[in-house]
Every structure is written in structure tokens, then in C-alpha cells.
MMTF fields as JSON, N, C-alpha, C and O atoms, coordinates in Angstrom:
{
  "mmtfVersion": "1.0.0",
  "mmtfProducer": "UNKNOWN",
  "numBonds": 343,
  "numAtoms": 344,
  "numGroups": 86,
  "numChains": 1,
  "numModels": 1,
  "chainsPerModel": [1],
  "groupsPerChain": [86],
  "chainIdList": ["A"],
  "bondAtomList": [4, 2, 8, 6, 12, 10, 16, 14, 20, 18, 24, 22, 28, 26, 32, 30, 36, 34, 40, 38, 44, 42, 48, 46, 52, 50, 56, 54, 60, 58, 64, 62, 68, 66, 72, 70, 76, 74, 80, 78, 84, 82, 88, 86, 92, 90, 96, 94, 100, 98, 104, 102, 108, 106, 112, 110, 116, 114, 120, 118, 124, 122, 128, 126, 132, 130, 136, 134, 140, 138, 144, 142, 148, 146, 152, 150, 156, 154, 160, 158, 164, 162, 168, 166, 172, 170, 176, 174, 180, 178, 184, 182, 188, 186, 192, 190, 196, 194, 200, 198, 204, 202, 208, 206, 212, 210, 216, 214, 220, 218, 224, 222, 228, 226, 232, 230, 236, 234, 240, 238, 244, 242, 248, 246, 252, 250, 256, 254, 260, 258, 264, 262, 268, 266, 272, 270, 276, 274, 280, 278, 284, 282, 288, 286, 292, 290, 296, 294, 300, 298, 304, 302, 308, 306, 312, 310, 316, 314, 320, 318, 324, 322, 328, 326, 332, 330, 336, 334, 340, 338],
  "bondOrderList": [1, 1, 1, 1, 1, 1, 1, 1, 1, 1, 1, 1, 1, 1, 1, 1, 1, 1, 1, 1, 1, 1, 1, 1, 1, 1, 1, 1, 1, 1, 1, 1, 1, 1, 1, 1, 1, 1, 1, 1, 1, 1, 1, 1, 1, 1, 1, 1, 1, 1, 1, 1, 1, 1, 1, 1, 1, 1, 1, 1, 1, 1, 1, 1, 1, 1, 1, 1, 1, 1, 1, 1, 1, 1, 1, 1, 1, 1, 1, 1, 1, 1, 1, 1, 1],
  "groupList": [{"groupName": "UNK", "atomNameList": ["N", "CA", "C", "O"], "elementList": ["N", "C", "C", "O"], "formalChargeList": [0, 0, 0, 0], "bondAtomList": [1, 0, 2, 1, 3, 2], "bondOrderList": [1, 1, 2], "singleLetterCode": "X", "chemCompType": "L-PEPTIDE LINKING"}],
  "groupTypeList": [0, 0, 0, 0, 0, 0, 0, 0, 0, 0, 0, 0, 0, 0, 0, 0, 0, 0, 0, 0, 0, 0, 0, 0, 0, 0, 0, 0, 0, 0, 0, 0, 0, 0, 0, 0, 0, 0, 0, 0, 0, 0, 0, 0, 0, 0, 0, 0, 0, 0, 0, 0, 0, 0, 0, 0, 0, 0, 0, 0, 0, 0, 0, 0, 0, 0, 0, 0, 0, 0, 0, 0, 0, 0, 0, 0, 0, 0, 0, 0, 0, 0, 0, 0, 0, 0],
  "groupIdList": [1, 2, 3, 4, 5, 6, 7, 8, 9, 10, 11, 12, 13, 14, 15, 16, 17, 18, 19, 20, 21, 22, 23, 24, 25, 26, 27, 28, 29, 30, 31, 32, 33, 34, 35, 36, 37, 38, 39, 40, 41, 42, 43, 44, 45, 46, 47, 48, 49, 50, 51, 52, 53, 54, 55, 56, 57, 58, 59, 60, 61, 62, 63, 64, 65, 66, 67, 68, 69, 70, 71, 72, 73, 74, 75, 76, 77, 78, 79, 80, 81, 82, 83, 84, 85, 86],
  "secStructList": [7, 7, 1, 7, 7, 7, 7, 5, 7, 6, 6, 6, 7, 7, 7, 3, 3, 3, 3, 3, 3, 7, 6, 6, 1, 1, 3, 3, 3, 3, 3, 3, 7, 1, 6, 6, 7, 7, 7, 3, 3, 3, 7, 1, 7, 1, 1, 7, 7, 2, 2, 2, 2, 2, 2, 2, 2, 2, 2, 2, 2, 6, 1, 1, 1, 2, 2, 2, 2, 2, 2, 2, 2, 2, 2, 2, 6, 6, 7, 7, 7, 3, 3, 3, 3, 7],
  "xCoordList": [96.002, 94.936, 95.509, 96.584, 94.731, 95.3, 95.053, 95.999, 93.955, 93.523, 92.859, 92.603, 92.726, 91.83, 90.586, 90.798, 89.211, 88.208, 87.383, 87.526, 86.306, 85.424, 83.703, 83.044, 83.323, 81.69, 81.065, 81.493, 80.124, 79.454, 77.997, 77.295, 77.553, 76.078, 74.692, 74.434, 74.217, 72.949, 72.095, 71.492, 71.997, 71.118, 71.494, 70.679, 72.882, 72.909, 73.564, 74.114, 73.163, 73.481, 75.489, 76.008, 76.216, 77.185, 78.229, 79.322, 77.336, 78.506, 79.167, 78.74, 80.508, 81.543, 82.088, 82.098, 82.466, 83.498, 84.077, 83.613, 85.351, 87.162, 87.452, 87.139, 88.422, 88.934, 90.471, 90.89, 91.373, 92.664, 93.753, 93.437, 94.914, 96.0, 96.597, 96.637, 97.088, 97.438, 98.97, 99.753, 99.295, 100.969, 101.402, 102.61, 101.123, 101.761, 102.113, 102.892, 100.831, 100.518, 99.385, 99.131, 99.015, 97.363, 96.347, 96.516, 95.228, 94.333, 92.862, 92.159, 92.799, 91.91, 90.418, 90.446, 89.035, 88.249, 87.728, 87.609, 87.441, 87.609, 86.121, 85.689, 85.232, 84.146, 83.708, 83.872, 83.306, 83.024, 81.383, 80.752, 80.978, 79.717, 79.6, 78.454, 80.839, 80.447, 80.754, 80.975, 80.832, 81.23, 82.001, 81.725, 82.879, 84.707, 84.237, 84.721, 83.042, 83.036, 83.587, 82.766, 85.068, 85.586, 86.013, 86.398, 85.978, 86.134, 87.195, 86.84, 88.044, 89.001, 89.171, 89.536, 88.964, 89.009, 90.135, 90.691, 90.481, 91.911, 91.501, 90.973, 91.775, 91.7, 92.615, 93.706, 92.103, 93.346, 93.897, 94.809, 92.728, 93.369, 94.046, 93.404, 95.263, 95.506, 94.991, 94.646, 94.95, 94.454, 92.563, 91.932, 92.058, 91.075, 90.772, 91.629, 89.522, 89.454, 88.89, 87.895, 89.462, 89.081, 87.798, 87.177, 87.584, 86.265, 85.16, 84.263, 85.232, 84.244, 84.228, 83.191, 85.352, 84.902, 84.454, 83.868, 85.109, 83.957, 82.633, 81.922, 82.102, 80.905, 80.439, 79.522, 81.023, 80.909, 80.277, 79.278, 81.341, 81.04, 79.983, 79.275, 79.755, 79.076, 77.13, 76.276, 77.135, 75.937, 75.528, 74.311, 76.489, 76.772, 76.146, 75.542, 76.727, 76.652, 75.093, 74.572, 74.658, 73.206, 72.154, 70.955, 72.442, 71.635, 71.135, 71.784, 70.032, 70.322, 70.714, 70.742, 71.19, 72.245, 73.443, 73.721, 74.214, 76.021, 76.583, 76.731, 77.07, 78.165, 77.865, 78.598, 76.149, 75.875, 75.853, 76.543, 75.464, 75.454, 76.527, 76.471, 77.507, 79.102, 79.607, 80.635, 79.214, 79.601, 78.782, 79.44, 77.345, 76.642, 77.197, 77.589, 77.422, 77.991, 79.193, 79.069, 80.724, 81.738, 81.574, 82.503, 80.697, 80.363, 79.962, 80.689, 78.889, 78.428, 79.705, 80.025, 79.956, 81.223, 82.067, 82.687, 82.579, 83.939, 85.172, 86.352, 84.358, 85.954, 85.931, 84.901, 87.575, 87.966, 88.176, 88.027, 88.401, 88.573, 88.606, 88.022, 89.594, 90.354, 89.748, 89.655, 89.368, 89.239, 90.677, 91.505, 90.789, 91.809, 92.086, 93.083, 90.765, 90.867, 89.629, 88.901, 89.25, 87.271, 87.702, 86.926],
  "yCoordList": [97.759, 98.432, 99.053, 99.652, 98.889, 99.826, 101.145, 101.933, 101.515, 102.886, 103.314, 102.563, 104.549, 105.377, 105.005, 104.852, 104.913, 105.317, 106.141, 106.314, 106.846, 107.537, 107.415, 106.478, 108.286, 107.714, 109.011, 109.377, 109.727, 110.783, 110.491, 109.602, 111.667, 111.51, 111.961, 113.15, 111.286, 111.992, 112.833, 113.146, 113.341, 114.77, 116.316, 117.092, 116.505, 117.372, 117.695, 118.625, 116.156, 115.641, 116.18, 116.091, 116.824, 116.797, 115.62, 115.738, 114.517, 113.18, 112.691, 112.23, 112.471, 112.056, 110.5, 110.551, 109.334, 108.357, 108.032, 108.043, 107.72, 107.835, 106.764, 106.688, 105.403, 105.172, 105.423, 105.464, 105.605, 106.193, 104.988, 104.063, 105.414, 104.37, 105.91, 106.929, 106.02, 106.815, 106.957, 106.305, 107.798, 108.001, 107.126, 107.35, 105.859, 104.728, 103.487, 102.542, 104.068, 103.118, 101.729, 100.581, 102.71, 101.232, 102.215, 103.232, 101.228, 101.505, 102.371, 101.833, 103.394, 104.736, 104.702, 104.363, 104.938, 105.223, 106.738, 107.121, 107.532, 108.985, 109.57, 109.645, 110.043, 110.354, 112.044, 112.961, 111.969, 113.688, 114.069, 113.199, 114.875, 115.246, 116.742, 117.188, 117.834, 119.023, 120.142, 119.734, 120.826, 122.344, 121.307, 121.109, 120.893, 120.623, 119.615, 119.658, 118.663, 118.063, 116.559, 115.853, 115.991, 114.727, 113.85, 114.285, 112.379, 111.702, 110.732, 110.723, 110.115, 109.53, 108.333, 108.453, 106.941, 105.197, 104.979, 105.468, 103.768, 103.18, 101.64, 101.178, 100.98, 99.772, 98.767, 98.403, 98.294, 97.742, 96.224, 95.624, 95.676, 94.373, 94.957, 95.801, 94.429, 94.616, 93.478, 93.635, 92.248, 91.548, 91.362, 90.361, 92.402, 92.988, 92.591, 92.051, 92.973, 93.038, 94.263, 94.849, 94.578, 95.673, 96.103, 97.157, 95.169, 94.509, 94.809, 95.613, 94.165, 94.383, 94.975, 95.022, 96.158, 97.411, 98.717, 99.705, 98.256, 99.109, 99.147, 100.085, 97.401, 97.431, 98.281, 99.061, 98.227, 98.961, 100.263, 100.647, 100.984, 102.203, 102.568, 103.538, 101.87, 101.932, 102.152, 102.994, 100.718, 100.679, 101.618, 101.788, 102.496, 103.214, 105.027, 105.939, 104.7, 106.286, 106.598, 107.702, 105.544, 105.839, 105.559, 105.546, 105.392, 105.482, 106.901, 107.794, 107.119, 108.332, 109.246, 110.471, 108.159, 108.29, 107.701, 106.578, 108.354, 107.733, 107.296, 106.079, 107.824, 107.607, 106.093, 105.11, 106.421, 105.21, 103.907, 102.891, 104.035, 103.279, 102.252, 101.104, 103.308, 102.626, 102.06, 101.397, 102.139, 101.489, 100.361, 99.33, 100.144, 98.777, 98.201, 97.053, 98.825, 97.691, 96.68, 95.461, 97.475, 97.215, 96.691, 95.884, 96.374, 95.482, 94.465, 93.479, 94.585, 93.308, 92.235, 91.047, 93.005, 92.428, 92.064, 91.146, 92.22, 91.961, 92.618, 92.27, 94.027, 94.686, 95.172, 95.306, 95.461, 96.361, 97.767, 97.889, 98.86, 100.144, 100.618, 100.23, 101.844, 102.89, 103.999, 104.238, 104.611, 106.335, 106.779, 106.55, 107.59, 108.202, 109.913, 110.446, 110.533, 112.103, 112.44, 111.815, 113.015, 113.592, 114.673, 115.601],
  "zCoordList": [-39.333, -40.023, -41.284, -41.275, -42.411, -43.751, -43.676, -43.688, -43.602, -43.937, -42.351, -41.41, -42.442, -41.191, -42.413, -43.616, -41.68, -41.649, -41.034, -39.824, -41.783, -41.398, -41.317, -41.767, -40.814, -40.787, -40.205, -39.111, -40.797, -40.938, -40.567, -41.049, -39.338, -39.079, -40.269, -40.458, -40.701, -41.441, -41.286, -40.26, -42.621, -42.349, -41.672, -41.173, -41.802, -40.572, -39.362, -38.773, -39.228, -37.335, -37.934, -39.046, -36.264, -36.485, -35.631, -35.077, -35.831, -35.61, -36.145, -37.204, -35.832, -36.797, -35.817, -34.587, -36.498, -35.409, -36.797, -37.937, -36.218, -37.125, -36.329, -35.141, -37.35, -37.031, -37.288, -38.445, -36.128, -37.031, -36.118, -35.37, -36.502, -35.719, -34.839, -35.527, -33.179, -32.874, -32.78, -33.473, -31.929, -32.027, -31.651, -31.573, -31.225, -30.975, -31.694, -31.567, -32.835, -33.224, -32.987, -33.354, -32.191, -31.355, -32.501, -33.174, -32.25, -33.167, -32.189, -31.334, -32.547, -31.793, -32.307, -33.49, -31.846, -31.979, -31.651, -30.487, -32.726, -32.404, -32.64, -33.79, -31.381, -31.355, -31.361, -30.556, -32.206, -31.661, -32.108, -32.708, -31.918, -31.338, -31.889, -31.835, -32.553, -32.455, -31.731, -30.591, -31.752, -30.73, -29.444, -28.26, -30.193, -29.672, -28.232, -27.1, -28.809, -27.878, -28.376, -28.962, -28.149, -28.659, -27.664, -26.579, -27.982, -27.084, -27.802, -28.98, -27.697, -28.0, -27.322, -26.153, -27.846, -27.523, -28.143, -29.127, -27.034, -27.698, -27.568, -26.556, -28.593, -28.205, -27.31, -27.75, -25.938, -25.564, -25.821, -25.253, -27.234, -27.421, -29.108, -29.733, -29.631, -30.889, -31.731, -32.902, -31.05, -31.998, -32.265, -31.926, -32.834, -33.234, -35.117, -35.816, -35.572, -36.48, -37.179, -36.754, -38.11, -38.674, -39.198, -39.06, -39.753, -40.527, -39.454, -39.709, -38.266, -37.061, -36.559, -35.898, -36.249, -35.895, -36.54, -36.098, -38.176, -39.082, -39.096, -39.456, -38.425, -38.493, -37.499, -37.755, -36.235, -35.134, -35.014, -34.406, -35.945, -35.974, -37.048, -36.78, -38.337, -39.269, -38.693, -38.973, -37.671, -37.075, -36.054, -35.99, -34.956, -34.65, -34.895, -34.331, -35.966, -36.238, -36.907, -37.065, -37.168, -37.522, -36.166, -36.445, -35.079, -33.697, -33.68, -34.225, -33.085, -32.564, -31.636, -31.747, -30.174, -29.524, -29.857, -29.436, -30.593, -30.779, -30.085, -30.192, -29.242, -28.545, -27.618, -27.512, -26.864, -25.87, -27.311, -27.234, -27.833, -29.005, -29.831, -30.269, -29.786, -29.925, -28.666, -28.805, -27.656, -26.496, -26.45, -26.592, -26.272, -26.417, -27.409, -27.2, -28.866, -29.77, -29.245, -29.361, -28.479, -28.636, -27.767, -27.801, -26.337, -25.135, -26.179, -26.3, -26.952, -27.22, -28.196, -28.215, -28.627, -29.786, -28.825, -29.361, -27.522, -26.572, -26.971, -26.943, -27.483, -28.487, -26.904, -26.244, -26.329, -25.195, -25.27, -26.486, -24.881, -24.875, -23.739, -22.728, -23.95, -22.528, -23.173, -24.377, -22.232, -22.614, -22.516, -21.634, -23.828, -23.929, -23.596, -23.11, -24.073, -23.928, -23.847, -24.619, -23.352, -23.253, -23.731, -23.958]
}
């Protein structure tokens, strides 16, 4: 991955999803919601695309449930993910 990305809820809403690379170096999906409620995805395939999980989160963050939202996407796409931290 080159860069972390970000993606901001509209209007207000305080949803945020990040993509960042973690201390390992795997590539993280970072959910948060607000009054310190975060959820942290790891991807467990590396050979992923960047491109498609920007879309991921892009389509994502404009639901108005997030979080279930980023999960139907990444089922439908066959992207994999571990919960990492609630």
C-alpha cells in the first residue's frame, strides 16, 4: 500500500474508516464511530487490492449503517478480515 487513507462521515455523522498498514506491516481497516468506540480489521489475505478496498470503504462510509455496511461490502468483494481490537 502507498499511502494510509481516510474517509469521513457526512454532515456531522462522527464516522471515520482509515486505511493504515499496522505494526506489522499487514494492511488494517480502522473503524470508529465516536465517543472511543473503535474497531480495528486486519486483512488476512496480503494479496489484496488497494484500489478495491478504497472502494470498500468509500461506499461504506456513506451507508447509514457503517460498520454493517463495510462488512456486506468486504463479504461481497471476498476481501478476508480478523477482528483485531473492539
Amino acid at each position: 500500500m502507498a499511502l494510509s487513507r481516510s474517509f469521513h462521515g457526512a454532515a456531522g455523522r462522527p464516522d471515520f474508516l482509515g486505511l493504515r498498514r499496522g505494526p506489522r506491516g499487514r494492511t488494517e481497516i480502522v473503524y470508529d464511530a465516536g465517543e472511543h468506540r473503535r474497531t480495528v480489521l486486519r486483512l488476512t489475505d496480503d494479496a489484496h487490492d488497494e484500489t478495491a478496498v478504497a472502494a470498500v470503504l468509500s461506499h461504506a462510509i456513506d451507508q447509514p449503517r457503517v460498520f454493517p455496511a463495510l462488512l456486506a461490502e468486504l463479504r461481497a468483494r471476498a476481501i478476508a478480515v480478523e477482528v483485531v481490537a473492539r
